[in-house]
Backbone as ProteinMPNN parsed JSONL, in Angstrom:
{"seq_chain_A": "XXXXXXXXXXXXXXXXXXXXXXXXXXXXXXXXXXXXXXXXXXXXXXXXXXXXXXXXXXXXXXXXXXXXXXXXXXXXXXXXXXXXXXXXXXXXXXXXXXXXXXXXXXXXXXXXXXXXXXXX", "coords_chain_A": {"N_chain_A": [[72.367, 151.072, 81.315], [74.6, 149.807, 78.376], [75.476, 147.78, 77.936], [77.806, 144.653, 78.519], [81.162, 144.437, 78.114], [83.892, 142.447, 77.461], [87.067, 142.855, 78.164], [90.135, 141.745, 76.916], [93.346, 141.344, 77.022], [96.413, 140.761, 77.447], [98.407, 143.341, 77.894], [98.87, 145.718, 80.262], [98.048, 148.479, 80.095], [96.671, 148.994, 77.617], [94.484, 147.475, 78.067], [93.206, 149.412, 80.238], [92.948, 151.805, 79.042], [90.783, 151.065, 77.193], [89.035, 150.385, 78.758], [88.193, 152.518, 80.102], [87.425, 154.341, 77.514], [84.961, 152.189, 77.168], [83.578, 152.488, 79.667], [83.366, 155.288, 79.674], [81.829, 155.838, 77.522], [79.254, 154.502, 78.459], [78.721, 151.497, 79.53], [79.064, 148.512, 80.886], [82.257, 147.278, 82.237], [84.6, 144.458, 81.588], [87.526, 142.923, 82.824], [90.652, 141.439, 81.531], [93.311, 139.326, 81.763], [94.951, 137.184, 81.093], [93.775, 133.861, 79.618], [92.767, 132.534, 81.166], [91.335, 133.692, 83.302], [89.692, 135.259, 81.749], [87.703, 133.236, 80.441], [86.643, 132.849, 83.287], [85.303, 135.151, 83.838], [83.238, 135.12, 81.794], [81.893, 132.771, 82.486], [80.622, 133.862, 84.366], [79.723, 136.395, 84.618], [78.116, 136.531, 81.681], [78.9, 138.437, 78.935], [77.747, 140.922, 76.302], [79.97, 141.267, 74.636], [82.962, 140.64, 73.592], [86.26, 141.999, 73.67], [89.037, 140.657, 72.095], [92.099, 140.065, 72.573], [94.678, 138.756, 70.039], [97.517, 137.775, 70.74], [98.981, 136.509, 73.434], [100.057, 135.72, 76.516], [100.638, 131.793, 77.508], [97.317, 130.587, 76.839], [96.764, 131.28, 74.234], [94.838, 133.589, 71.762], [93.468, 131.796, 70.127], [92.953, 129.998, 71.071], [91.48, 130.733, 73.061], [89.138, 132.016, 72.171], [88.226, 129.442, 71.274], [87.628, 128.385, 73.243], [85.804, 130.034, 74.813], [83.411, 129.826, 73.08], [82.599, 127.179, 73.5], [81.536, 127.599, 75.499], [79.253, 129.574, 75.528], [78.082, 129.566, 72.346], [76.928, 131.836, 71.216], [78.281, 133.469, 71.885], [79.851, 137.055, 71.192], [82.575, 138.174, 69.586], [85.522, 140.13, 69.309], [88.587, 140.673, 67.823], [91.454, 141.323, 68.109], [95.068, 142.819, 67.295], [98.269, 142.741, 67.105], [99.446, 142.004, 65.199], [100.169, 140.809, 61.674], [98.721, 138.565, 61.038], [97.271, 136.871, 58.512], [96.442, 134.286, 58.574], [95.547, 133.574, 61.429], [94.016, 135.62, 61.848], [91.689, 134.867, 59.609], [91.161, 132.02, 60.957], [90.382, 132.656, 63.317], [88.151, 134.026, 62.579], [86.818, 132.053, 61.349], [86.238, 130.54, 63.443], [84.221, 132.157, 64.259], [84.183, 135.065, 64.86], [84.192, 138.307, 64.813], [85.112, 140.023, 63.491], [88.342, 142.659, 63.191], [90.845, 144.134, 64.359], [93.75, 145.823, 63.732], [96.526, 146.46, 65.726], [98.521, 149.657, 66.306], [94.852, 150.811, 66.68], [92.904, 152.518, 65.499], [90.601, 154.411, 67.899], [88.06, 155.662, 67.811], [87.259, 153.636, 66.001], [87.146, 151.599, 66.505], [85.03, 152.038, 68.321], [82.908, 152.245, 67.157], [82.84, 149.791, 65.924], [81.813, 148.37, 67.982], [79.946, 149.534, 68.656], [78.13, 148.652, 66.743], [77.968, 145.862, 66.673], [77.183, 145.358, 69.61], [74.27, 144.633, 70.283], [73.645, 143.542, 68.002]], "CA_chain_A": [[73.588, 150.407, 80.873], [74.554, 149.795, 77.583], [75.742, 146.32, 77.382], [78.762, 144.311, 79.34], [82.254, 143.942, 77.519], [84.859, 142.123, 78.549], [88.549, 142.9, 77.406], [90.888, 139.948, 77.487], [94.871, 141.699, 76.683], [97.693, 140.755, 78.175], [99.182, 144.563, 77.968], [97.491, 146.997, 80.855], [97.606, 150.019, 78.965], [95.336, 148.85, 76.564], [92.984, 147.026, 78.809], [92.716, 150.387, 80.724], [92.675, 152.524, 77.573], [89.329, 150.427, 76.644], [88.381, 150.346, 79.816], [88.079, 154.038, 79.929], [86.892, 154.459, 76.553], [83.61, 152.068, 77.088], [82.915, 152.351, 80.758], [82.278, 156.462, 79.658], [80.078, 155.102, 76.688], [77.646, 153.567, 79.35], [79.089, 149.939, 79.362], [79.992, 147.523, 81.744], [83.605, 146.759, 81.629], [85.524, 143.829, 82.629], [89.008, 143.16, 82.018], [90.917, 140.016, 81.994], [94.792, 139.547, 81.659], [95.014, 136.294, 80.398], [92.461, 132.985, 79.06], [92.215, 131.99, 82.655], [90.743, 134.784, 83.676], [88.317, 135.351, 80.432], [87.168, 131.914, 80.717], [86.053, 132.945, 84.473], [84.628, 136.129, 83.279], [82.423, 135.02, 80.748], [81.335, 132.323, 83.054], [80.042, 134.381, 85.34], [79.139, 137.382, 83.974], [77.951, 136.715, 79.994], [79.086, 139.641, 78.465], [77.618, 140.726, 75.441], [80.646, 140.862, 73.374], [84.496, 140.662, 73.907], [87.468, 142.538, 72.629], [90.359, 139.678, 72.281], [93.741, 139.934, 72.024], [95.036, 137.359, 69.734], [98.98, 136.963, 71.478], [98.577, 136.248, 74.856], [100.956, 134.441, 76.817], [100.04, 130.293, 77.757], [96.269, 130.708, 75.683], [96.309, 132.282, 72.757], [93.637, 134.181, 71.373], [92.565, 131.2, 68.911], [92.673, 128.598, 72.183], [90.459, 131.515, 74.431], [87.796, 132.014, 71.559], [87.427, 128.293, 70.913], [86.764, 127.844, 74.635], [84.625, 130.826, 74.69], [82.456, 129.16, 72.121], [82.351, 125.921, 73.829], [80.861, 127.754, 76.924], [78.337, 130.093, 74.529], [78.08, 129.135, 70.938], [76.73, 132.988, 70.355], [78.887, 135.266, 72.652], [80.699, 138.126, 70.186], [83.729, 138.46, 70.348], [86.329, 140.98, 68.048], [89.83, 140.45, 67.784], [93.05, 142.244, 67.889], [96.376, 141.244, 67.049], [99.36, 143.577, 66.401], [100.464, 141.104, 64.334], [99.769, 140.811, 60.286], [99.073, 137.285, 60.703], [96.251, 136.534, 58.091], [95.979, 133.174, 59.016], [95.393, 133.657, 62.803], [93.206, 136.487, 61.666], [91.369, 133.898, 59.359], [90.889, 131.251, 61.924], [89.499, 133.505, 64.406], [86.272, 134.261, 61.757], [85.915, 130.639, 60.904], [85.567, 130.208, 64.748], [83.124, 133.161, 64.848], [84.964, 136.592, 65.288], [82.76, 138.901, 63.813], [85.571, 141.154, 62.812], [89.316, 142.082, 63.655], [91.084, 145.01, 64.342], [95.398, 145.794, 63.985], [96.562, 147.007, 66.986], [97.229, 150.11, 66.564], [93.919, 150.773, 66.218], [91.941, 153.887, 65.755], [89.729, 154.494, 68.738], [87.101, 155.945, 67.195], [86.822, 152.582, 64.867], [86.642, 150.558, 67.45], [83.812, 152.052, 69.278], [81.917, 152.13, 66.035], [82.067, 148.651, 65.593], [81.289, 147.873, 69.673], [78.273, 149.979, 68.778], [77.331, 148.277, 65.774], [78.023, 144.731, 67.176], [76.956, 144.87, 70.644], [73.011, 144.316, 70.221], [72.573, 142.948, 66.893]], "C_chain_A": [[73.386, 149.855, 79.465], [74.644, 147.889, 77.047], [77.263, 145.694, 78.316], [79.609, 143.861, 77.871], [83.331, 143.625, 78.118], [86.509, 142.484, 77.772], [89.486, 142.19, 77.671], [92.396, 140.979, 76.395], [95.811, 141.877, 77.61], [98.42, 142.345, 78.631], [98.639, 145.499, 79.014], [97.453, 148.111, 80.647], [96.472, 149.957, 78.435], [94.131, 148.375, 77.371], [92.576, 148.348, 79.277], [92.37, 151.23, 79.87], [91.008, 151.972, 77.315], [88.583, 150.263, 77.692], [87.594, 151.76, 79.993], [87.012, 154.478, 79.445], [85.498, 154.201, 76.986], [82.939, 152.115, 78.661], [82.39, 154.634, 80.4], [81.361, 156.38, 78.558], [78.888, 154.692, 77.435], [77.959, 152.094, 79.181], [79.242, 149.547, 80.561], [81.235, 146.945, 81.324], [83.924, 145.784, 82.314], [86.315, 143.463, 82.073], [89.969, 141.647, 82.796], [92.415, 139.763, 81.185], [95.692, 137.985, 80.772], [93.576, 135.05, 80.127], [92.039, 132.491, 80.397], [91.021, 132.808, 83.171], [89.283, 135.418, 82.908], [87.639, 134.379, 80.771], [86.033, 132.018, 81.979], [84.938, 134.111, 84.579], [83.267, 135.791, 82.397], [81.277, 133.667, 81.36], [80.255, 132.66, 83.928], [79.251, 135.907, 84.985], [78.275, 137.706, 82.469], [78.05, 138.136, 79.734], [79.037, 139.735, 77.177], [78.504, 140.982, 74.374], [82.301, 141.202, 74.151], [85.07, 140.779, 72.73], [88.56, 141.654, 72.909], [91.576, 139.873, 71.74], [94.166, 138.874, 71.461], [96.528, 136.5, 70.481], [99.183, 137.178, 72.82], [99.848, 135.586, 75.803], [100.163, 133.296, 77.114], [98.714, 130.443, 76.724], [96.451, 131.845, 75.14], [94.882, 132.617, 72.505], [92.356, 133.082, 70.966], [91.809, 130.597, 70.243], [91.425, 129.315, 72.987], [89.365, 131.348, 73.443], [86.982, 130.703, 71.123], [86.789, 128.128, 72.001], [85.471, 128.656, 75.242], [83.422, 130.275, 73.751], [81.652, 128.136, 72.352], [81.134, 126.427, 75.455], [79.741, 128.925, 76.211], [78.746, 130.529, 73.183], [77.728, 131.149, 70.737], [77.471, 133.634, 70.812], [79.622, 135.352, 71.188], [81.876, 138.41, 70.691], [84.411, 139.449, 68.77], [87.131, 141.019, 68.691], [90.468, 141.345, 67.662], [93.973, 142.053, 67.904], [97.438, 142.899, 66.87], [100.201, 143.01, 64.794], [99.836, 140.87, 63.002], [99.685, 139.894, 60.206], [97.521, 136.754, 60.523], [95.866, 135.218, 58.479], [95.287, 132.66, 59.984], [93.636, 133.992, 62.558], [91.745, 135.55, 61.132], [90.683, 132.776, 60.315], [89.859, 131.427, 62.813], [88.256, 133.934, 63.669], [86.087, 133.191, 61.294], [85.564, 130.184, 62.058], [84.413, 130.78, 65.106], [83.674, 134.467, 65.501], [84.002, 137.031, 64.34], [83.6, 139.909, 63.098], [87.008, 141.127, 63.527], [90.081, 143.719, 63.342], [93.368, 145.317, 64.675], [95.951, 146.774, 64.355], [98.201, 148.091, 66.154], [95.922, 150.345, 66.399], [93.1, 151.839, 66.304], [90.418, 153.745, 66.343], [88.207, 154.65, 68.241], [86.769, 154.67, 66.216], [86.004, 151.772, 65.341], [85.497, 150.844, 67.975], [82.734, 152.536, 68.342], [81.167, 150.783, 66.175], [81.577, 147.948, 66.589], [80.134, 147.972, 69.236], [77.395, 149.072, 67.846], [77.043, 146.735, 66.082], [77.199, 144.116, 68.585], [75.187, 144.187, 70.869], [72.742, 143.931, 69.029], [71.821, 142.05, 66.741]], "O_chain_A": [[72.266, 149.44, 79.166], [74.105, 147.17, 76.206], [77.829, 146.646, 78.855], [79.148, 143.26, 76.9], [83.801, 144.225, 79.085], [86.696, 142.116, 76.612], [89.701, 141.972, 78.863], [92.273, 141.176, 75.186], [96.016, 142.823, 78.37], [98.951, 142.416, 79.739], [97.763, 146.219, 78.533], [96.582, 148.788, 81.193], [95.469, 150.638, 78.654], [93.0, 148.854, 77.297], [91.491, 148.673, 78.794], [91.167, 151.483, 79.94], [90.126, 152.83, 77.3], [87.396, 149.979, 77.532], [86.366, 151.835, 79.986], [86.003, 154.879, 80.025], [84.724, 155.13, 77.217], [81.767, 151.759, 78.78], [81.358, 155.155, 80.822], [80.212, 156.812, 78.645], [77.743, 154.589, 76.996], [77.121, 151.522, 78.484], [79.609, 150.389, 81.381], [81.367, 146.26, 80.31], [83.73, 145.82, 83.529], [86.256, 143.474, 80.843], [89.977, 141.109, 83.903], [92.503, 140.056, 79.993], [96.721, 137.934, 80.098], [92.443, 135.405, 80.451], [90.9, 132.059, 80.576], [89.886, 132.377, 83.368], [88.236, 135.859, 83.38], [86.76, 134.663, 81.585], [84.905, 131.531, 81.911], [83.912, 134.024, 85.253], [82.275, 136.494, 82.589], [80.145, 133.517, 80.9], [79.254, 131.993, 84.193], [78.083, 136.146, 85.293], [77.867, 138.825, 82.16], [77.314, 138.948, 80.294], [79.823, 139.058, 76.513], [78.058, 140.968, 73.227], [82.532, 141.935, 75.113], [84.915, 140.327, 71.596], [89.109, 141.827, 73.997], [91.923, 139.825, 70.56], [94.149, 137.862, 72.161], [96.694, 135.301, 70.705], [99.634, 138.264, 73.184], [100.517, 134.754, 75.19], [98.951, 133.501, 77.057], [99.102, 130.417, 75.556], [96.329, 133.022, 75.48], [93.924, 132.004, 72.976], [91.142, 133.138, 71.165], [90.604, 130.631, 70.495], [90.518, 128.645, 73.48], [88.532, 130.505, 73.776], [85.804, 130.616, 70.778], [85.604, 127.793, 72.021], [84.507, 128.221, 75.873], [82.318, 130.624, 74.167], [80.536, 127.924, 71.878], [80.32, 125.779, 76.114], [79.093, 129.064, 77.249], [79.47, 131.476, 72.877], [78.519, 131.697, 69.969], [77.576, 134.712, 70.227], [79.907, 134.474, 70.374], [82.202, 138.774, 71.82], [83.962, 139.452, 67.624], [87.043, 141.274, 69.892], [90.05, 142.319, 67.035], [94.271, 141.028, 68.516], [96.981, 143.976, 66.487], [100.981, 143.376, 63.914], [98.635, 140.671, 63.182], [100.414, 139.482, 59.303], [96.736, 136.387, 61.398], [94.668, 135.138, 58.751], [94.563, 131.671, 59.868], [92.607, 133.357, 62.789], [90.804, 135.432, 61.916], [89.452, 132.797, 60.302], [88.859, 130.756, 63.068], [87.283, 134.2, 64.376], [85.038, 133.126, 60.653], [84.613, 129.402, 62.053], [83.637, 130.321, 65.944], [83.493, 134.725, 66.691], [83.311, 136.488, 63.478], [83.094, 140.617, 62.228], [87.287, 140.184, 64.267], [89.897, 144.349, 62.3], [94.007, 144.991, 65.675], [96.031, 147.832, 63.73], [98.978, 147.412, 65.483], [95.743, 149.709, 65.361], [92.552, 152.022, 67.391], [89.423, 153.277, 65.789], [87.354, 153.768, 68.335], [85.749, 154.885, 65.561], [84.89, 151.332, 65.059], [84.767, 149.872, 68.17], [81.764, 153.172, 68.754], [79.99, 150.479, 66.367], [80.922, 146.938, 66.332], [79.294, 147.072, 69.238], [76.221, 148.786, 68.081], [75.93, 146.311, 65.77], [76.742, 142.984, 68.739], [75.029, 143.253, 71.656], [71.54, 143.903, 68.765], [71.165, 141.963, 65.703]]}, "name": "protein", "num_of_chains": 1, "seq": "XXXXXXXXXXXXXXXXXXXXXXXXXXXXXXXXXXXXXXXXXXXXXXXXXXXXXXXXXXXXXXXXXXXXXXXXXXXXXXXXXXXXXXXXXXXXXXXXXXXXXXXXXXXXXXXXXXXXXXXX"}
């Protein structure tokens, strides 16, 4: 096994889409629908890096990655947003996003930067 990721997006297309994607990479996937759910995930499982949706319904992206932080200062996490909203975007790498991707997002990018991220 390659490494555990967790995917935190409201939409289930996409969670399954990425689900897909890194469980035939050799990953552990787990998949989480809103911050409740991440929160419980990451508790229990540490997973070495999470793909976050920034617009969520009730927690937002920013609110999930601060609390992710508060429960391990190093987990990785990389963002995704549909939304052109530098500020968000911003925020989310002064919290510790390591990077940030606008949904859509070319597959192949993404599982570049999984690769390049997940063990550094």
């Amino acid at each position: 096994m390659k490494g555990k990721i967790l995917i935190v997006d409201d939409q289930f297309g996409i969670r399954i889409l990425l689900n897909e994607v890194f469980q035939k990479e050799g990953y552990k996937t787990f998949q989480a629908a809103n911050g409740i759910q991440a929160l419980e995930i990451v508790t229990r499982e540490f997973p070495d890096l999470v793909l976050l949706d920034m617009k969520i319904p009730g927690m937002d992206g920013i609110e999930i990655l601060k609390r992710m932080k508060k429960l391990n200062q190093d987990i990785r996490v990389i963002i995704m947003t549909a939304y052109g909203e530098l500020d968000m975007i911003q925020e989310a790498k002064d919290l510790g996003a390591l990077t940030h991707f606008a949904k859509p997002f070319d597959i192949d990018d993404l599982r570049d930067a999984v690769k390049k991220y997940i063990n550094e």
